[in-house]
PyMOL Python script that loads the backbone (N, CA, C, O; Angstrom):
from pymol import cmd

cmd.read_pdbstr("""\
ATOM      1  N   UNK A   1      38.679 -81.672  62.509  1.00  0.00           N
ATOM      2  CA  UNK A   1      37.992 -82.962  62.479  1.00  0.00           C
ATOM      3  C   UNK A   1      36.504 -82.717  62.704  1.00  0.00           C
ATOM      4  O   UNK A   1      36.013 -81.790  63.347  1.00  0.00           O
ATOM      5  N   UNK A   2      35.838 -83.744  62.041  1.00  0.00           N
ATOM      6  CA  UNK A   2      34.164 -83.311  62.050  1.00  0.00           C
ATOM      7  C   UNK A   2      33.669 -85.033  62.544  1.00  0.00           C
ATOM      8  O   UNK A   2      33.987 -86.094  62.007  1.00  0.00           O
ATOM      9  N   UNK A   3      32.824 -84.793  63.710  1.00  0.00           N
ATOM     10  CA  UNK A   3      32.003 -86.139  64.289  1.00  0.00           C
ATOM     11  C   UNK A   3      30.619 -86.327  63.355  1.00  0.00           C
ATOM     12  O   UNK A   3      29.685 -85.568  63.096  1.00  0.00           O
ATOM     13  N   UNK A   4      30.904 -87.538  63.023  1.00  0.00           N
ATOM     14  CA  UNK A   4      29.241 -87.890  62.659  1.00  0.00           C
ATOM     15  C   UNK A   4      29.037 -89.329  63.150  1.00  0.00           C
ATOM     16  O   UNK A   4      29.534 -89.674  64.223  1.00  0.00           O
ATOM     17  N   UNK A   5      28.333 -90.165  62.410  1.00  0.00           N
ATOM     18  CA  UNK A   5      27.440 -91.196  62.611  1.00  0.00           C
ATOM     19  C   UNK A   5      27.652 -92.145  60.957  1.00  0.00           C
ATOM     20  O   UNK A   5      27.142 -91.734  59.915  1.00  0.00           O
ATOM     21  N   UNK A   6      28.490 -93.428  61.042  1.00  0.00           N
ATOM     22  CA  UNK A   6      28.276 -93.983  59.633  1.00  0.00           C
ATOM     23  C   UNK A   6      27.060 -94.462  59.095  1.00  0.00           C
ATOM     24  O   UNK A   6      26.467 -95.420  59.590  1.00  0.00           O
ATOM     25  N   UNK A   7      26.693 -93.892  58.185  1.00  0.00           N
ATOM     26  CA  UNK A   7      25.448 -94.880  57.620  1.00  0.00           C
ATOM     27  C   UNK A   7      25.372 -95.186  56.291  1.00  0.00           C
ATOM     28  O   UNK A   7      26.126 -94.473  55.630  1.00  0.00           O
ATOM     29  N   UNK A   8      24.660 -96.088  55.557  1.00  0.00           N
ATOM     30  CA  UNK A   8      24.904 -96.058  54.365  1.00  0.00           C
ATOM     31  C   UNK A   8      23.806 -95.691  53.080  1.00  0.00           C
ATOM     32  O   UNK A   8      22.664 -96.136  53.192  1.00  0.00           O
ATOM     33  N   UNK A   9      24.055 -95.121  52.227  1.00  0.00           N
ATOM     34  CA  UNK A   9      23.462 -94.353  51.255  1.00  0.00           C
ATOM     35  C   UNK A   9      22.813 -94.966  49.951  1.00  0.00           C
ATOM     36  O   UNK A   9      23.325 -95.121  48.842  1.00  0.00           O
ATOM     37  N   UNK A  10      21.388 -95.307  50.450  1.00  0.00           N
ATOM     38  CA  UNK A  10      20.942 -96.478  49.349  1.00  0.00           C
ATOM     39  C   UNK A  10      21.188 -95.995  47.696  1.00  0.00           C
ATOM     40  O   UNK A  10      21.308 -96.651  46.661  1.00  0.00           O
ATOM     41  N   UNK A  11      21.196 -94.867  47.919  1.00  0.00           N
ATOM     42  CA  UNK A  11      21.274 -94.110  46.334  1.00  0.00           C
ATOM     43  C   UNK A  11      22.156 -93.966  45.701  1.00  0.00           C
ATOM     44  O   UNK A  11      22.003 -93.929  44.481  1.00  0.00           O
ATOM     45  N   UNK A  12      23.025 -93.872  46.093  1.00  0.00           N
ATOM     46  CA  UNK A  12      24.693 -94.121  45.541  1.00  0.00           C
ATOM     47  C   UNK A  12      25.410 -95.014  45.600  1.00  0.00           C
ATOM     48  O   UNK A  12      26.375 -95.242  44.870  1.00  0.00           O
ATOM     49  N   UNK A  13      24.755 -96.028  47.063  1.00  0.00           N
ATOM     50  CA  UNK A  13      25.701 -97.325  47.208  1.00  0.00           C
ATOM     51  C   UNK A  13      26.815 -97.512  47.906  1.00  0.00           C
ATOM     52  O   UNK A  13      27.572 -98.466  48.082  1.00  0.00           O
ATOM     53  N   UNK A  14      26.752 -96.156  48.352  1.00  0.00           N
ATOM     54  CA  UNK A  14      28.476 -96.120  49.267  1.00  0.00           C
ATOM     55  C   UNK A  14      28.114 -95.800  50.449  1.00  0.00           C
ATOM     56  O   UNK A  14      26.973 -95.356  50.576  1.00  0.00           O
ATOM     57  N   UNK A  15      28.957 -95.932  51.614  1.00  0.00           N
ATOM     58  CA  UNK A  15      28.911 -95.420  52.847  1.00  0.00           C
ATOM     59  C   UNK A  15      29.375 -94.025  53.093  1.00  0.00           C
ATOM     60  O   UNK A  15      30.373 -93.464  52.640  1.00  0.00           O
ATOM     61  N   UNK A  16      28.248 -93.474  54.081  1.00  0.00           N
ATOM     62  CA  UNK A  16      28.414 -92.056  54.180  1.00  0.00           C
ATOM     63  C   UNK A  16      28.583 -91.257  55.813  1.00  0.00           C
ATOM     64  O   UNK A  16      28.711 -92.161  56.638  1.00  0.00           O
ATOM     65  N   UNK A  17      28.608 -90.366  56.255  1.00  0.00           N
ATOM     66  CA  UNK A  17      28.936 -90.109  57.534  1.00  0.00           C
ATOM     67  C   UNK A  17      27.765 -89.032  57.460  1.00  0.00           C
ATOM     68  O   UNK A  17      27.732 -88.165  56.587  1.00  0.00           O
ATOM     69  N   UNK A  18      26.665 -89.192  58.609  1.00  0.00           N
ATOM     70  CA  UNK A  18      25.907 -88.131  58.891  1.00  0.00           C
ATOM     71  C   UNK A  18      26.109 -87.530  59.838  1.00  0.00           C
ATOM     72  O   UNK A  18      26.463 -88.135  60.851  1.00  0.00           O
ATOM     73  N   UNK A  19      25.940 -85.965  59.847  1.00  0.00           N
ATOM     74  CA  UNK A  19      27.384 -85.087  60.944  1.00  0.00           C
ATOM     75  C   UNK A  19      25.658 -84.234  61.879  1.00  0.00           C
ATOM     76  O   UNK A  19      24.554 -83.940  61.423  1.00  0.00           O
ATOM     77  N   UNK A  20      25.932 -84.185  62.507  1.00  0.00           N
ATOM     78  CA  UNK A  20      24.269 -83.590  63.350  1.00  0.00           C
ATOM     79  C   UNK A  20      23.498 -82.078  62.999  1.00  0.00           C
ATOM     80  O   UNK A  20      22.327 -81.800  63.254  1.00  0.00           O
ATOM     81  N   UNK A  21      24.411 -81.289  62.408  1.00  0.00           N
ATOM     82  CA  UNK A  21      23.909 -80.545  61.707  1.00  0.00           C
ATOM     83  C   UNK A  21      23.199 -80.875  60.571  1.00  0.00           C
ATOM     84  O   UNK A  21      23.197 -80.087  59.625  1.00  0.00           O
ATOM     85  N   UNK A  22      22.265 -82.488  60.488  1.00  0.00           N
ATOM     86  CA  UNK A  22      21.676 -82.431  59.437  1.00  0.00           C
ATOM     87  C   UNK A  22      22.331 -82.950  57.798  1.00  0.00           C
ATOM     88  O   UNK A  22      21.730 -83.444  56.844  1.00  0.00           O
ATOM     89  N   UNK A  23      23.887 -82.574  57.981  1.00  0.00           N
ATOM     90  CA  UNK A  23      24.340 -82.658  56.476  1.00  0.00           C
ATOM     91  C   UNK A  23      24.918 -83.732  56.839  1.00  0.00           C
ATOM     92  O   UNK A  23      24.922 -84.323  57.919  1.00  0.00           O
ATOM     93  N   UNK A  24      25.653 -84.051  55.372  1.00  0.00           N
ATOM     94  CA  UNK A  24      26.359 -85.886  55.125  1.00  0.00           C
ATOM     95  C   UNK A  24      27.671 -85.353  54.610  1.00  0.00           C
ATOM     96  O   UNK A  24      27.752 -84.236  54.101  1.00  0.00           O
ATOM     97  N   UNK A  25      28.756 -86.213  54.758  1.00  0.00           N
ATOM     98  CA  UNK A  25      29.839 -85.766  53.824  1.00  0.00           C
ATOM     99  C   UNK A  25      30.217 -85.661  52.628  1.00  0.00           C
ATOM    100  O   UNK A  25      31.136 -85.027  52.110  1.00  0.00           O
ATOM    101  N   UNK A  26      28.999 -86.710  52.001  1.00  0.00           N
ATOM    102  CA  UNK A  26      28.555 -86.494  50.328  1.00  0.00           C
ATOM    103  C   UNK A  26      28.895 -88.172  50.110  1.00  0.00           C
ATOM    104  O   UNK A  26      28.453 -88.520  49.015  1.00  0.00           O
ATOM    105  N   UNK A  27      29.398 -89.037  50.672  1.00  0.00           N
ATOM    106  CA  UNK A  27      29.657 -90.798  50.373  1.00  0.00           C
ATOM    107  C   UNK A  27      31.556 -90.804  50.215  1.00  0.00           C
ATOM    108  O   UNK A  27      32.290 -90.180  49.449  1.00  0.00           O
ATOM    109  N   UNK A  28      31.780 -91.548  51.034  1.00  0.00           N
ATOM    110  CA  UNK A  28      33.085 -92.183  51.265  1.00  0.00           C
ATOM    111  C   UNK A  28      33.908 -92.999  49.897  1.00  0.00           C
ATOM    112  O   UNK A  28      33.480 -94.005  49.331  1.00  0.00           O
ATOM    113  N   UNK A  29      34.533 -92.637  49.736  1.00  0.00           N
ATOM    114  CA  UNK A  29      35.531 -93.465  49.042  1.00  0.00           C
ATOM    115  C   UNK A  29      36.337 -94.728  49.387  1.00  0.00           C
ATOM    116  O   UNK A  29      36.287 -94.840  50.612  1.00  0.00           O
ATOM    117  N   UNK A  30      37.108 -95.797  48.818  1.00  0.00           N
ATOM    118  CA  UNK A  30      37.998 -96.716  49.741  1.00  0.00           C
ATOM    119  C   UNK A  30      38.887 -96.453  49.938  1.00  0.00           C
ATOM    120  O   UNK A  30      39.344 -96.080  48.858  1.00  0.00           O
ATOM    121  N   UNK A  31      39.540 -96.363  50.594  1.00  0.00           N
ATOM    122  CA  UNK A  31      40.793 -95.718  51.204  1.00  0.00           C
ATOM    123  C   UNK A  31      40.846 -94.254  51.984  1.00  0.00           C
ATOM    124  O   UNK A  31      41.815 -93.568  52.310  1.00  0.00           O
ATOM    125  N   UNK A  32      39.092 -93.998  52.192  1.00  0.00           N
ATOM    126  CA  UNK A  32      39.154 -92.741  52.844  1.00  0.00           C
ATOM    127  C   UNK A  32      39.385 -92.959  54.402  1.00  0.00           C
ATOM    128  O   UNK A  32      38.535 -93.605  55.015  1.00  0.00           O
ATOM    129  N   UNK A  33      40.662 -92.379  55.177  1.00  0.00           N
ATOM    130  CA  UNK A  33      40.988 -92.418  56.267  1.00  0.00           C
ATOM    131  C   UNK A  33      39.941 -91.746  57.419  1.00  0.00           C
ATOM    132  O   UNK A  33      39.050 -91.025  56.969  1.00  0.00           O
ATOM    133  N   UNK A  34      39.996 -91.910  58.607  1.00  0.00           N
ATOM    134  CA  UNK A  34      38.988 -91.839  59.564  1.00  0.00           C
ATOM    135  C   UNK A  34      39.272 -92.300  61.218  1.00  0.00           C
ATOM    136  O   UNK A  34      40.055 -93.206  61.506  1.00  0.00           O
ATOM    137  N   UNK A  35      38.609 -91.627  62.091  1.00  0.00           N
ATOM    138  CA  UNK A  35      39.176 -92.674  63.357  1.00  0.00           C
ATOM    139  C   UNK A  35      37.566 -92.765  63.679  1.00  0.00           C
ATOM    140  O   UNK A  35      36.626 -92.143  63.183  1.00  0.00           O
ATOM    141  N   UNK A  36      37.615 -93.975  64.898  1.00  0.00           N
ATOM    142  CA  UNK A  36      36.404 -94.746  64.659  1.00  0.00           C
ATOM    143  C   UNK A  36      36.365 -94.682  66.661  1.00  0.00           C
ATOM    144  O   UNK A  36      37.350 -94.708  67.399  1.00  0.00           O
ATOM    145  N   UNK A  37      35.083 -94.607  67.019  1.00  0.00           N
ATOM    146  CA  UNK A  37      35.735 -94.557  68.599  1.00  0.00           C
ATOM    147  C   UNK A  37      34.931 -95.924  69.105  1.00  0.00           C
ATOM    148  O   UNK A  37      33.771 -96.334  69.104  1.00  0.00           O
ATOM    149  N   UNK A  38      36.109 -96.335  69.494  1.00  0.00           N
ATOM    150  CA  UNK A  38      36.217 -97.850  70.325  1.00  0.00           C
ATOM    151  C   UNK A  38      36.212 -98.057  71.711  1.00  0.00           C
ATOM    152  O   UNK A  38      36.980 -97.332  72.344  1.00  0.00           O
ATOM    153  N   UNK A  39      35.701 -98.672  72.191  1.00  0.00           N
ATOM    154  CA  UNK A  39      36.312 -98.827  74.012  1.00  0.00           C
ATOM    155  C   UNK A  39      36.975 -97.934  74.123  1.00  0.00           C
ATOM    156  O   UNK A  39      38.198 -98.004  74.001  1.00  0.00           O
ATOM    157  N   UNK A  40      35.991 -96.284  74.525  1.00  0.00           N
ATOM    158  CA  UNK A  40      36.223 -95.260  75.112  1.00  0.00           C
ATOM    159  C   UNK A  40      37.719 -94.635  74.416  1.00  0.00           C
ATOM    160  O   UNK A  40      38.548 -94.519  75.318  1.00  0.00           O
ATOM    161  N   UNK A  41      38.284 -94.198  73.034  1.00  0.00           N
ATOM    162  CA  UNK A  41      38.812 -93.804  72.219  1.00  0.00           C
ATOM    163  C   UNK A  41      38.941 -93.977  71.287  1.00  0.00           C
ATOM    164  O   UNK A  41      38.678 -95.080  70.808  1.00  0.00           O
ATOM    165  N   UNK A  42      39.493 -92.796  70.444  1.00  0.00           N
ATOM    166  CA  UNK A  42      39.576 -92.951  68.876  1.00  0.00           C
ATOM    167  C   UNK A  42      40.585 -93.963  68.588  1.00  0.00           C
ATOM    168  O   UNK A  42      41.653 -94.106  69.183  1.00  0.00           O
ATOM    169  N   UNK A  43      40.133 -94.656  67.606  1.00  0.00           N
ATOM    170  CA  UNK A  43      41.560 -95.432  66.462  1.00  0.00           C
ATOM    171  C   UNK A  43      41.433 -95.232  65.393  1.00  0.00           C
ATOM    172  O   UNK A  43      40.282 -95.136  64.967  1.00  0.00           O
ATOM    173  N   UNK A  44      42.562 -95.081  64.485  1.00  0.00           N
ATOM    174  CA  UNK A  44      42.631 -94.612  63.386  1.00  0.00           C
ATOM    175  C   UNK A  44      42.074 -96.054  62.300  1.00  0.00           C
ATOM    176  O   UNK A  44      41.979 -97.277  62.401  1.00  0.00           O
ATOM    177  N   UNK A  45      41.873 -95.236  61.516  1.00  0.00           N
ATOM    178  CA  UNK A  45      41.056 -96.507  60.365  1.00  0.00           C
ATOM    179  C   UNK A  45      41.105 -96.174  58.768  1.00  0.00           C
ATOM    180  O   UNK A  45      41.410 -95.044  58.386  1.00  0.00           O
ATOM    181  N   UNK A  46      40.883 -96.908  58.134  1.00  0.00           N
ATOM    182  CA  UNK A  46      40.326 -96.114  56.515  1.00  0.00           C
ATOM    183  C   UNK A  46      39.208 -97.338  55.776  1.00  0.00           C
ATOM    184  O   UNK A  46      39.340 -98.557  55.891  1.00  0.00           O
ATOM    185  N   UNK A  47      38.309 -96.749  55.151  1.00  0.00           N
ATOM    186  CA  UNK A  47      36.647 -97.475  54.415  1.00  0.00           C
ATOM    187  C   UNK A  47      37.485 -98.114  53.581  1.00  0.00           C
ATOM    188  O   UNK A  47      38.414 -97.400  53.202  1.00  0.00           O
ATOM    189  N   UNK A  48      37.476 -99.479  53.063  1.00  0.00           N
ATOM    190  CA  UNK A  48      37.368 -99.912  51.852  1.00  0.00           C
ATOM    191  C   UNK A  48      36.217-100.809  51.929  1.00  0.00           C
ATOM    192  O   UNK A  48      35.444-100.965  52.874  1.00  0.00           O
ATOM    193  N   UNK A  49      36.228-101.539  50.443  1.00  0.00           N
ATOM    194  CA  UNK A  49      34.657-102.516  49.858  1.00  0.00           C
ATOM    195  C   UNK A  49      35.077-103.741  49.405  1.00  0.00           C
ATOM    196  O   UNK A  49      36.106-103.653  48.736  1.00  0.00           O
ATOM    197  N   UNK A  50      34.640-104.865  49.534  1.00  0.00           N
ATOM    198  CA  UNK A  50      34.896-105.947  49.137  1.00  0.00           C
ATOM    199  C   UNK A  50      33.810-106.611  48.572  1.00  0.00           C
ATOM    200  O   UNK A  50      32.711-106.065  48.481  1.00  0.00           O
ATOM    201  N   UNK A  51      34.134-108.289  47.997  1.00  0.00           N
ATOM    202  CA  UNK A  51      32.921-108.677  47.557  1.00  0.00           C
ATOM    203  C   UNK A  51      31.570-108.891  48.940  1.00  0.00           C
ATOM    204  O   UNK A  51      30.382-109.059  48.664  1.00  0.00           O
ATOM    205  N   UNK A  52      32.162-108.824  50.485  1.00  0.00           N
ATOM    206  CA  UNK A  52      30.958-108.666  51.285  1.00  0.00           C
ATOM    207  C   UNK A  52      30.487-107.440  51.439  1.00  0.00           C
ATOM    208  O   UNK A  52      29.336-107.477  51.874  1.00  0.00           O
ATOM    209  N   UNK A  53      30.960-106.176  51.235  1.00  0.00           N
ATOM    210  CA  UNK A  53      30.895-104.719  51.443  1.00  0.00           C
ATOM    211  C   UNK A  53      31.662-104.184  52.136  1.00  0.00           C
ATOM    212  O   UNK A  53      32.530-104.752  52.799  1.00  0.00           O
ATOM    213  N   UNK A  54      31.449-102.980  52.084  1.00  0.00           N
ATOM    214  CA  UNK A  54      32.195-101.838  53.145  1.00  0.00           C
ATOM    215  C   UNK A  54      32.736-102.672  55.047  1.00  0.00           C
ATOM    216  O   UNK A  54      32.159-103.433  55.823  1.00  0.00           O
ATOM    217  N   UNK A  55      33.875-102.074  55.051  1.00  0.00           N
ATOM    218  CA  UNK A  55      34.472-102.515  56.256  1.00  0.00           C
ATOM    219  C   UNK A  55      35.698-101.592  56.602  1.00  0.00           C
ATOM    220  O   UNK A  55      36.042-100.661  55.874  1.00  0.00           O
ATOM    221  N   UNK A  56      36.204-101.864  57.543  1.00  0.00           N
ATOM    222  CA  UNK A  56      36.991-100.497  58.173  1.00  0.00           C
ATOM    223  C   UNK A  56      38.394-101.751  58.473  1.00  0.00           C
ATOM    224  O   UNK A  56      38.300-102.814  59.087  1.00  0.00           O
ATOM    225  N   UNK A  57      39.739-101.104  57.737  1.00  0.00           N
ATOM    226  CA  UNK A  57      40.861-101.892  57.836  1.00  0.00           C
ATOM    227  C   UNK A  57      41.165-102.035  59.304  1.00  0.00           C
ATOM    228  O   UNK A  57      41.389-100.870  59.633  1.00  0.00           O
ATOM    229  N   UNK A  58      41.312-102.832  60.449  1.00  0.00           N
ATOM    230  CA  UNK A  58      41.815-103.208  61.279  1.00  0.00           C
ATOM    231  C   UNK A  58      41.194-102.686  62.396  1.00  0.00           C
ATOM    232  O   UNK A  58      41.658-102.071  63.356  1.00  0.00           O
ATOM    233  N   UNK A  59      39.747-103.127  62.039  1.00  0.00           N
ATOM    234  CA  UNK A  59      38.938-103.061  63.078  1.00  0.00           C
ATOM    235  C   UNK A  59      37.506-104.307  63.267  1.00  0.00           C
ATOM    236  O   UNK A  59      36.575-104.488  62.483  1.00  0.00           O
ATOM    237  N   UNK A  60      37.646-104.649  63.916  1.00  0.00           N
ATOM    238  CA  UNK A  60      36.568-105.626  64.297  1.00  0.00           C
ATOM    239  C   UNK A  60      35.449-105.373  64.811  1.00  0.00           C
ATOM    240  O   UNK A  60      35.555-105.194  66.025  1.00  0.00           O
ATOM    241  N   UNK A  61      34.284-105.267  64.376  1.00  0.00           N
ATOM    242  CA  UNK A  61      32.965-104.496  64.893  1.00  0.00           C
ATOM    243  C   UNK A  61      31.565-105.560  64.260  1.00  0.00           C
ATOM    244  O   UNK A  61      31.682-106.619  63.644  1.00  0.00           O
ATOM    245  N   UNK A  62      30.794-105.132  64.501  1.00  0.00           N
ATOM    246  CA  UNK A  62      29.962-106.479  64.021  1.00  0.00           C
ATOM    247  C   UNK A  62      28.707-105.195  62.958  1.00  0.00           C
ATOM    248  O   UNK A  62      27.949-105.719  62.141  1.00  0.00           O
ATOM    249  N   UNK A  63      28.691-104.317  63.059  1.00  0.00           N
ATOM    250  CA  UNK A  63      28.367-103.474  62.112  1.00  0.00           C
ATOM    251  C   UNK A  63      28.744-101.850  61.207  1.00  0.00           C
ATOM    252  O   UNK A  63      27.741-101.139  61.279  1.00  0.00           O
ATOM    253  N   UNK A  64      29.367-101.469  60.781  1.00  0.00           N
ATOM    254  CA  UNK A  64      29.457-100.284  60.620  1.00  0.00           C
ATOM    255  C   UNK A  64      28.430 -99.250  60.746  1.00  0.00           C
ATOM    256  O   UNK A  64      28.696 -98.050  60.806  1.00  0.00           O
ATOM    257  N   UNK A  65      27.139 -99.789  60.789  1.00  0.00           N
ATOM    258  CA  UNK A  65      26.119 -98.469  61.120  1.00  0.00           C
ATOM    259  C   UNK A  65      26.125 -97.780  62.172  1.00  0.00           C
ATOM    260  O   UNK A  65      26.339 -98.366  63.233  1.00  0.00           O
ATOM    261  N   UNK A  66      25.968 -96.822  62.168  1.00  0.00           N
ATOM    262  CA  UNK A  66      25.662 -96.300  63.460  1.00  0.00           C
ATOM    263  C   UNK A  66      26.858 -96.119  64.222  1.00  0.00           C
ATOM    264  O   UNK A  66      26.883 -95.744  65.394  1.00  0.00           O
ATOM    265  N   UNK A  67      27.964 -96.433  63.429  1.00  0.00           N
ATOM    266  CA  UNK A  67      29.513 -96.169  64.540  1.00  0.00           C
ATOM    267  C   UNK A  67      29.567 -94.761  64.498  1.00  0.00           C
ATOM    268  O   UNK A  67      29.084 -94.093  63.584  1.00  0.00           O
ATOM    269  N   UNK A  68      30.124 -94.330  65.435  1.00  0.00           N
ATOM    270  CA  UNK A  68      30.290 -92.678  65.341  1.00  0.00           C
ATOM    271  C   UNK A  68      32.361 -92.870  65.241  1.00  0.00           C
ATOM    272  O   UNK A  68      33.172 -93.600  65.810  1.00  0.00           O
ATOM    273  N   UNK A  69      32.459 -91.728  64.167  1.00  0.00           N
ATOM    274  CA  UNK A  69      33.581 -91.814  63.663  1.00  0.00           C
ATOM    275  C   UNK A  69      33.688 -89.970  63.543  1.00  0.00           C
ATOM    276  O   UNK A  69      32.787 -89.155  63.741  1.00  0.00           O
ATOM    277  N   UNK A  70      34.725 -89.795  63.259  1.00  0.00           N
ATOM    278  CA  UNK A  70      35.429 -88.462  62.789  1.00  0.00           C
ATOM    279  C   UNK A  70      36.609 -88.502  61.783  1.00  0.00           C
ATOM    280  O   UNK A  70      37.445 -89.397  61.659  1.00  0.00           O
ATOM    281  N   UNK A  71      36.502 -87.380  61.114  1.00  0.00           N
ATOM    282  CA  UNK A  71      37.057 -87.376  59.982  1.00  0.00           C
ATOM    283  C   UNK A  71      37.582 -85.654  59.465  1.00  0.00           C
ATOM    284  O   UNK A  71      36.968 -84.601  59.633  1.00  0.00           O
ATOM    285  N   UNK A  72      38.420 -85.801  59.053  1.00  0.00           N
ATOM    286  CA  UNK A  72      39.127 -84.742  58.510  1.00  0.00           C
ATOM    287  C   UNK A  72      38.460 -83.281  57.564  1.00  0.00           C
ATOM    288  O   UNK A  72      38.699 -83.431  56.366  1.00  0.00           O
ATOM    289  N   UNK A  73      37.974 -82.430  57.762  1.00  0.00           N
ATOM    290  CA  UNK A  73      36.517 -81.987  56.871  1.00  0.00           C
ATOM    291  C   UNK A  73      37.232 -80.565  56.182  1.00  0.00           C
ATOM    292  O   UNK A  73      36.576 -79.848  55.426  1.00  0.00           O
TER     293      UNK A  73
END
""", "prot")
cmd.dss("prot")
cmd.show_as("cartoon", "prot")
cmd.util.cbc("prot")
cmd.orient("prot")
């Protein structure tokens, strides 16, 4: 599993994970799985897009930026 930081990628349009070494995971897909850390632990999650944008299935957050998440690498 690899920790980064979600942010999103004006150039491609998709949401991406920036990992602290500097690199990105290259932009997320919908249905790409992930855990997301919440009130002091991980929960499991996966990205999809709608007509409001990107959002994380069965999670309630008031932004996706800046969430720190981990993911399978």
């Amino acid at each position: 599993m690899r920790e980064g930081i979600l942010i999103p990628d004006m150039q491609s349009g998709r949401a991406d994970i920036h990992f602290s070494s500097d690199d990105c995971y290259g932009g997320l897909h919908c249905g790409t799985t992930m855990d997301i850390w919440l009130n002091e632990q991980w929960v499991p999650t996966r990205i999809e897009m709608d007509s409001r944008g990107w959002f994380l299935v069965g999670v309630q957050i008031e932004t996706l930026w800046g969430q720190r998440v981990r993911i399978r690498w």
